[in-house]
C-alpha positions as CSV (number, residue, x, y, z in Angstrom):
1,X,20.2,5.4,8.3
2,X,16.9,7.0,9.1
3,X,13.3,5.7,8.0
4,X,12.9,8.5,5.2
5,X,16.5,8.0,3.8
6,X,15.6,4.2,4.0
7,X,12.5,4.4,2.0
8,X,14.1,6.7,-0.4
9,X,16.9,4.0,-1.1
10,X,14.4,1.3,-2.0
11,X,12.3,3.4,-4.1
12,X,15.6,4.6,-5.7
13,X,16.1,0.2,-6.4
14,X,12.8,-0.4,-7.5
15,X,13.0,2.0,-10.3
16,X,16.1,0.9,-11.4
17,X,15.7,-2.7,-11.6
18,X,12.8,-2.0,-13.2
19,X,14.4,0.0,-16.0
20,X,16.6,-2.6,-16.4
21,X,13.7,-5.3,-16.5
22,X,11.7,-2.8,-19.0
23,X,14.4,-2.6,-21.7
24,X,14.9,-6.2,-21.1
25,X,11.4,-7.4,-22.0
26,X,10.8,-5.0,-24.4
27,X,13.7,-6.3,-27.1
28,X,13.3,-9.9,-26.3
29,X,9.3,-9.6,-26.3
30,X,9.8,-7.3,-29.8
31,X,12.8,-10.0,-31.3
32,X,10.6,-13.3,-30.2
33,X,7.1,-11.6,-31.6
34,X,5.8,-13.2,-28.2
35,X,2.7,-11.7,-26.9
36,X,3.4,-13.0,-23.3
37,X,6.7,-11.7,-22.9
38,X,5.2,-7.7,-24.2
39,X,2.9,-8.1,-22.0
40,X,5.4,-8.7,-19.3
41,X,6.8,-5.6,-20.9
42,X,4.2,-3.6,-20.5
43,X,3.5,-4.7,-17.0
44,X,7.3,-3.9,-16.0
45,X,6.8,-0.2,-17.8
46,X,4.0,-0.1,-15.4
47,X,6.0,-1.1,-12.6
48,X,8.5,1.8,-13.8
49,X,6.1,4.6,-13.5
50,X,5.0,2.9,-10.1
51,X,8.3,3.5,-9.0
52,X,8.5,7.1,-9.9
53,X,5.8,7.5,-8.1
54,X,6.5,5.6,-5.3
55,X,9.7,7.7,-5.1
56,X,7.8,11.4,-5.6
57,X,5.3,10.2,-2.5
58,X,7.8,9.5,-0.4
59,X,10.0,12.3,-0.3
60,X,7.2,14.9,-0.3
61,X,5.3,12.4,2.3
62,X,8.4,13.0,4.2
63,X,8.4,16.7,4.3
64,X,7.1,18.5,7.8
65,X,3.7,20.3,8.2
66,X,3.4,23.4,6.8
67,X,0.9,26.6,6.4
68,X,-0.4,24.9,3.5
69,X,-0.7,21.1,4.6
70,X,-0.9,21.8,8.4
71,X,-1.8,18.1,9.0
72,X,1.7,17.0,7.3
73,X,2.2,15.5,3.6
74,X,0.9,11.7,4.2
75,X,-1.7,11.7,2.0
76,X,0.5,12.2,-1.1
77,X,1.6,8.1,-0.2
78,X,-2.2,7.0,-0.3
79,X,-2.7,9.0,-3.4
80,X,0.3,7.7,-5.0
81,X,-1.1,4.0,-4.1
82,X,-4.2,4.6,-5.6
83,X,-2.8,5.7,-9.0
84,X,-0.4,2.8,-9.2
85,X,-3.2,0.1,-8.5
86,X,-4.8,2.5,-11.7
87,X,-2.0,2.2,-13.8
88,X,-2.1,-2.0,-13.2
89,X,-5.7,-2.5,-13.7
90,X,-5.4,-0.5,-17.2
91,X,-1.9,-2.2,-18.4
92,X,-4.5,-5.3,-17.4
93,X,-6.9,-4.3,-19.4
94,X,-4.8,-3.5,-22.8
95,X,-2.8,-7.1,-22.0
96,X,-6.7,-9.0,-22.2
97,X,-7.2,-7.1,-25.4
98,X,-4.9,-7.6,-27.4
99,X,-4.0,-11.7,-26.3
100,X,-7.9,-11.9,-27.0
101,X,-7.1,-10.2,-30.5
102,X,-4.3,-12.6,-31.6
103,X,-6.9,-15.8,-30.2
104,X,-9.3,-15.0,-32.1
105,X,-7.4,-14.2,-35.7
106,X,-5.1,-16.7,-35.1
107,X,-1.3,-16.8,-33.5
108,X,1.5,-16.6,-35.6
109,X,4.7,-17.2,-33.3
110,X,8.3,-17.6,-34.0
111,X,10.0,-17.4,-30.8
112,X,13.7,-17.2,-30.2
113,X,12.4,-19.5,-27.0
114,X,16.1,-19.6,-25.3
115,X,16.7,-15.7,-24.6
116,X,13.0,-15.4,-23.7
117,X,13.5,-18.0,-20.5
118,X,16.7,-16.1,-20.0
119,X,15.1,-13.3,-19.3
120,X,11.9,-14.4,-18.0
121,X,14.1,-16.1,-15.1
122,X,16.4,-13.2,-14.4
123,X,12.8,-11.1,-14.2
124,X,11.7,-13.3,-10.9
125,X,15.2,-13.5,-9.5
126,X,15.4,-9.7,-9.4
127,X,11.8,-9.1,-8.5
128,X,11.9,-11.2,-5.5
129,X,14.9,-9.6,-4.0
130,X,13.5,-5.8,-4.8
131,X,9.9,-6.6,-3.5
132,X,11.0,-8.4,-0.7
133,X,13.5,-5.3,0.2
134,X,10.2,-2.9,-0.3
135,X,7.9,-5.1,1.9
136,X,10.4,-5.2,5.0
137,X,10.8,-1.5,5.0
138,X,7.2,-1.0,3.9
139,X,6.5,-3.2,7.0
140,X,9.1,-1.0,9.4
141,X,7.8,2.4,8.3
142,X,4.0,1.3,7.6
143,X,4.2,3.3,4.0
144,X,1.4,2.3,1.4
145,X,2.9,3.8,-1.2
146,X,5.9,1.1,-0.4
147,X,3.2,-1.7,0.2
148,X,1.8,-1.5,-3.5
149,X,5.1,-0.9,-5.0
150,X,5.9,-4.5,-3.5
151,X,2.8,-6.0,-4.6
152,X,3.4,-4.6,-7.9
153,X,6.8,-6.3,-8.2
154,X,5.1,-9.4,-6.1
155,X,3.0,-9.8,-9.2
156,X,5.4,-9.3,-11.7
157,X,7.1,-12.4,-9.5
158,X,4.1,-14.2,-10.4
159,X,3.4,-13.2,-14.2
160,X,6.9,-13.5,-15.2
161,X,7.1,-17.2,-13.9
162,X,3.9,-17.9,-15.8
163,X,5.2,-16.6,-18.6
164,X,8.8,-19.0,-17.9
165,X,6.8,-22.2,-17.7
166,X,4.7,-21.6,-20.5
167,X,8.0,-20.8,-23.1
168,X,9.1,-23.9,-21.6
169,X,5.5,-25.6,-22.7
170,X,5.6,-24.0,-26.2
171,X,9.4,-24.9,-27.3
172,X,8.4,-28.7,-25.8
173,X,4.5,-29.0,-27.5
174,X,5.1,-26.3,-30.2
175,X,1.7,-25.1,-29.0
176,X,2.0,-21.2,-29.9
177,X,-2.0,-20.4,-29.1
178,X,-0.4,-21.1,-25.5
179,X,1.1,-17.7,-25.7
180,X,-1.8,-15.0,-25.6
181,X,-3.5,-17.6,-23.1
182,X,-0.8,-17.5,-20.6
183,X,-0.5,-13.4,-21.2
184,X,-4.4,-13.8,-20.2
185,X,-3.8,-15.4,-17.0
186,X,-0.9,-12.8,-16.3
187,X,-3.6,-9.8,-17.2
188,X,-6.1,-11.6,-14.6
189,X,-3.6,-11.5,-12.1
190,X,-2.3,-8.3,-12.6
191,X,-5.7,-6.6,-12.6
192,X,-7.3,-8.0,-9.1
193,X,-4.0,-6.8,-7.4
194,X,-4.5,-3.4,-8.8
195,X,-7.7,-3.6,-7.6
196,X,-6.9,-4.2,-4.1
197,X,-4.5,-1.6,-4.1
198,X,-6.9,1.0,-4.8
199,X,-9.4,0.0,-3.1
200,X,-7.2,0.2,0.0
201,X,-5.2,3.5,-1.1
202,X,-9.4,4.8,-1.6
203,X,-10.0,4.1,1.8
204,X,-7.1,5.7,3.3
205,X,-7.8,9.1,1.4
206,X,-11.7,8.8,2.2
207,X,-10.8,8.6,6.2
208,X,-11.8,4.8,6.5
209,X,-11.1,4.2,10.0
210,X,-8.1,1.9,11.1
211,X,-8.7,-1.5,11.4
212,X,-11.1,-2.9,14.4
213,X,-8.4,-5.0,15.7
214,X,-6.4,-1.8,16.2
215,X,-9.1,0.1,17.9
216,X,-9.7,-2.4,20.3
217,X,-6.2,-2.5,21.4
218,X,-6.4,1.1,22.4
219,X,-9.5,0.8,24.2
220,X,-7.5,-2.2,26.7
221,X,-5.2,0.4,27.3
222,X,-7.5,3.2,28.2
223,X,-9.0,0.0,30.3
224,X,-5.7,-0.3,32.8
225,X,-6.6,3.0,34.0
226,X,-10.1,2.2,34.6
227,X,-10.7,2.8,38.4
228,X,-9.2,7.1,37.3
229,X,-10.9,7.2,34.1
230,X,-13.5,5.6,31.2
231,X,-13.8,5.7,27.5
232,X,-17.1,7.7,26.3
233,X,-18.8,5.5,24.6
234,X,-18.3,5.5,20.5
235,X,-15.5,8.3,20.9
236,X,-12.7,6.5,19.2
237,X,-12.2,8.2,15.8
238,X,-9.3,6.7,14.1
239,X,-7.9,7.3,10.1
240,X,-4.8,6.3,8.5
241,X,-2.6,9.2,6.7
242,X,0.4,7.7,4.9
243,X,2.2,6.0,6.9
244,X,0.9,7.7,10.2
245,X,-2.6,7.4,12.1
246,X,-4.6,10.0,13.5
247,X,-6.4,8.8,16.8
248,X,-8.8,11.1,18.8
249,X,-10.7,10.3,21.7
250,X,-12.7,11.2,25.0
251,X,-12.4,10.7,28.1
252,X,-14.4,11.1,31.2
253,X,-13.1,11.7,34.4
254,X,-14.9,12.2,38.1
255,X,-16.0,15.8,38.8
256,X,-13.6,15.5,41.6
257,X,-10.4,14.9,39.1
258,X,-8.3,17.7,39.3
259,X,-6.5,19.1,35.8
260,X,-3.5,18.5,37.0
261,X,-4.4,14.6,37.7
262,X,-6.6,14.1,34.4
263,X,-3.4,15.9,32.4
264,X,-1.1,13.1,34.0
265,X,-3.8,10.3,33.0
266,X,-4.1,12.0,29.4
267,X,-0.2,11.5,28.8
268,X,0.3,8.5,30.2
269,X,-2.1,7.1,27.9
270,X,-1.0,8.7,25.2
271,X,2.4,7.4,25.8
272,X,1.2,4.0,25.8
273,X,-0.7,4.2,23.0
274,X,2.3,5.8,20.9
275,X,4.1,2.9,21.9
276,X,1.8,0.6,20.2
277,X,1.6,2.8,17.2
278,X,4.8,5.0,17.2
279,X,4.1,7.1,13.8
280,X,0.6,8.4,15.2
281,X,-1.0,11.5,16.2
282,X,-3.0,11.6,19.0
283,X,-5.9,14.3,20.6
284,X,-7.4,13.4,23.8
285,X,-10.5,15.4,24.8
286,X,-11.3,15.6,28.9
287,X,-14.0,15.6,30.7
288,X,-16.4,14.9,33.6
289,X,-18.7,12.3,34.0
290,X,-22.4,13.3,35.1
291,X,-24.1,11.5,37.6
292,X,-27.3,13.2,38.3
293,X,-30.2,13.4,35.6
294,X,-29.7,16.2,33.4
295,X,-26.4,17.1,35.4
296,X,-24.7,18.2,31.2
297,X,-28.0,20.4,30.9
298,X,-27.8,22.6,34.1
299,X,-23.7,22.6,34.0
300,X,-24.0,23.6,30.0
301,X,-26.4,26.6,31.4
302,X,-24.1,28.2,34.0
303,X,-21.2,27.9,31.8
């Protein structure tokens, strides 16, 4: 199975399980009147749309360049990122509102408790297989859009065993103002790894450059071919599209470098450095190091 048809498949089981998870939710949360299990509804109907998302990024991330989007379709995975970490912060939001709504006029409870562990439990034992699945292929095909589907289903992991325990607390103390606190803590949750999400998914369609770490691993390997060839200094520009990087650099080579020579050097670090980072693109600009004082100035004038 190829990488796209891979990424398709566990899009295609995201949204599924979280169908299932949805309708799930949404009766028991509607039959028990509890506010924690809705808003595990709600977050799940997020997690839905996520997927759909997820899914429509992917294949048209997957399409080649064309006269339109000459650069290739990568983007529409960062985009797609930054509307789901949207989507969470504001099914966050309306979670806080209306648990702060039912504190503050009172709770009035009467929970079917058994079918709402039921389901709570089957809600983590899914979610953990499905984002687990998304995060190794996310991993193997470095897709954002992947990435925050997984940490959308990561959280659900984390709200819906929240919202386990505390049924468990309420049918043992009776306590029923535990339920719009616990949907509180769920919203907290939910809304700072929305936050990250778009704040990375931002920086990948603003150009942010790829991480330092990453940077500096390409400069060690221009470094091996030191005694043919040297980085210009503050050349690296770097950006992350999709799944894919963008990496362009220059290079200075001795007056005395023939093309032929500097074309072998160029490919052979390019090769390495696609090694490295497989799904990249990579521009390499040549050429030759002045010695002499204003050697650039009187070559740029007989040009």
């Amino acid at each position: 199975m190829n990488i796209n048809d891979k990424k398709k498949l566990v899009a295609g089981l995201s949204i599924t399980s979280n169908v299932i998870l949805s309708v799930l939710k949404i009766v028991t949360g509607i039959v028990s009147g509890s506010l924690s299990i809705i808003s595990e509804a709600i977050h799940s109907l997020s997690d839905f749309f996520a997927s759909v998302l997820t899914f429509f990024s992917v294949v048209k991330s997957s399409q080649p360049a064309d006269s339109d989007h000459p650069y290739g379709h990568g983007k529409y995975e960062d985009l797609a990122g930054f509307i789901e970490g949207i989507l969470i912060i504001f099914a966050s939001l309306f979670i806080i509102f209306e648990a702060s709504k039912k504190i503050i006029f009172g709770v009035s409870m009467d929970t079917e408790s058994f079918w709402g562990i039921t389901v709570m439990l089957i809600a983590v034992i899914l979610n953990i297989i499905v984002s687990s699945l998304l995060f190794k292929v996310a991993k193997e095909t470095n897709s954002i859009s992947l990435y925050a589907d997984g940490e959308h289903l990561r959280t659900d992991v984390y709200s819906s065993l929240g919202v386990f325990i505390g049924l468990i607390l309420i049918k043992i103390t009776g306590y029923g103002i535990l339920d719009p606190i616990i949907a509180i803590l769920v919203a907290v949750l939910i809304f700072k790894t929305g936050l990250n999400i778009s704040k990375q998914a931002c920086s990948n369609l603003l150009d942010h450059s790829i991480p330092i770490e990453n940077i500096n691993k390409i400069k060690e390997i221009v470094k091996i071919y030191a005694e043919s060839v040297k980085l210009k200094k503050n050349s690296i520009r770097t950006r992350q599209v999709g799944p894919a990087k963008d990496i362009d650099l220059i290079l200075q080579f001795p007056e005395c470098t023939s093309i032929c020579e500097c074309h072998k050097i160029c490919d052979e670090i390019e090769k390495q450095i696609q090694k490295l980072y497989p799904n990249c693109s990579i521009s390499i600009h040549a050429e030759p190091v002045c010695y002499k004082k204003n050697c650039q100035k009187l070559c740029d004038k007989n040009i």
